[in-house]
C-alpha positions as CSV (number, residue, x, y, z in Angstrom):
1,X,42.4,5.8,-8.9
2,X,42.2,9.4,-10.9
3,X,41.5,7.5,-14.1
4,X,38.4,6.1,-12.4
5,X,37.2,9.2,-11.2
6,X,37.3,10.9,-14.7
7,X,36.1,7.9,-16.4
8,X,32.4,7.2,-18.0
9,X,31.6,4.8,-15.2
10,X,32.0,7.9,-12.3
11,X,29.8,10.1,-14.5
12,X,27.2,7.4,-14.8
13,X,27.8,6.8,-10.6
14,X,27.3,10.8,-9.7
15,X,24.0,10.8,-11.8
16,X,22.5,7.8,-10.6
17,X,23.2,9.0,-7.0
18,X,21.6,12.4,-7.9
19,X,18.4,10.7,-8.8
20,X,18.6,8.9,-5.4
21,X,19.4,11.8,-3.4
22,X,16.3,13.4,-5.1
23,X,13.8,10.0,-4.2
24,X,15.3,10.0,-0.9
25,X,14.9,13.9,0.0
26,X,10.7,13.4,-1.1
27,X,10.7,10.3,1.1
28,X,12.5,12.5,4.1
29,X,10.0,15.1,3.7
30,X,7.3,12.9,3.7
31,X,8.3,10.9,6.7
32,X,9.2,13.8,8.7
33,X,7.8,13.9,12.0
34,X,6.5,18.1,11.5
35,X,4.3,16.9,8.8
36,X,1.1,16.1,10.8
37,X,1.2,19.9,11.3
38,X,0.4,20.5,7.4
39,X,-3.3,20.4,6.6
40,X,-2.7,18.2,3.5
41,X,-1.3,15.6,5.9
42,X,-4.0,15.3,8.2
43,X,-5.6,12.6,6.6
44,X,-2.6,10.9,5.7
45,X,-2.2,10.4,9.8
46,X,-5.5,8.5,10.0
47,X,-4.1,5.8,6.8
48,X,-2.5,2.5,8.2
49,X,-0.2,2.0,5.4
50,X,1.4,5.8,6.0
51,X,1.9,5.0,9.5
52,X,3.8,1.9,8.7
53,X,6.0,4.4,6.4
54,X,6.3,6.8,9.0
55,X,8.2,4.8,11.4
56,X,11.0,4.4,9.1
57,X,12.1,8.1,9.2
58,X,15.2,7.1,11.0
59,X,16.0,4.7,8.7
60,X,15.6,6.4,5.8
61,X,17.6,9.5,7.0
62,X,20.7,7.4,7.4
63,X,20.4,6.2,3.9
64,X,19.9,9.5,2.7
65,X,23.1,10.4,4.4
66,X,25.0,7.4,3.4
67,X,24.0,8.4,-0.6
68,X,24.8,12.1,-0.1
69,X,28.2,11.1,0.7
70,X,28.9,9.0,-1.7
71,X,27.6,11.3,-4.5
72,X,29.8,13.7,-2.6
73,X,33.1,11.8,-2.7
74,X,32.3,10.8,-6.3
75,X,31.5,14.7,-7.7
76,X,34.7,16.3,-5.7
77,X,36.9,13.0,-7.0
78,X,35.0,13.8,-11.2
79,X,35.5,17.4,-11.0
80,X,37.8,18.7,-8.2
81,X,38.0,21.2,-5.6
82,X,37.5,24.3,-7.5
83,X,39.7,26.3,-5.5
């Protein structure tokens, strides 16, 4: 199971889940139910498609939780605990 972890495939695994981490996070953010405070969002309250977004906060959250781990497990098995 160490070969796998220091092999191309890992690298390629870690980066990929980086990126989603990343799209994730935005979508987080702009889900998040403190963002009708924001001046810039006050209009996005009032669009049908946004509200449909919005409920999904939950869901999106969990997802964003299941990737961070899994990025997690894959960076600590790639390059150790540095300690």
């Amino acid at each position: 199971m160490d070969a796998f972890f220091h092999s191309v495939l890992a690298a390629r695994i870690i980066f990929i889940f980086a990126i989603f981490n990343l799209i994730l996070g935005v979508l987080v953010f702009m889900s998040c139910r403190c963002l009708p405070g924001f001046k810039f969002a006050q209009k996005l309250m009032q669009n049908k498609s946004y509200l449909k977004f919005y409920k999904f906060h939950c869901y999106i959250w969990l997802v964003f939780l299941i990737s961070v781990t899994i990025h997690a497990v894959f960076a600590i098995g790639f390059t150790g605990i540095p300690f």
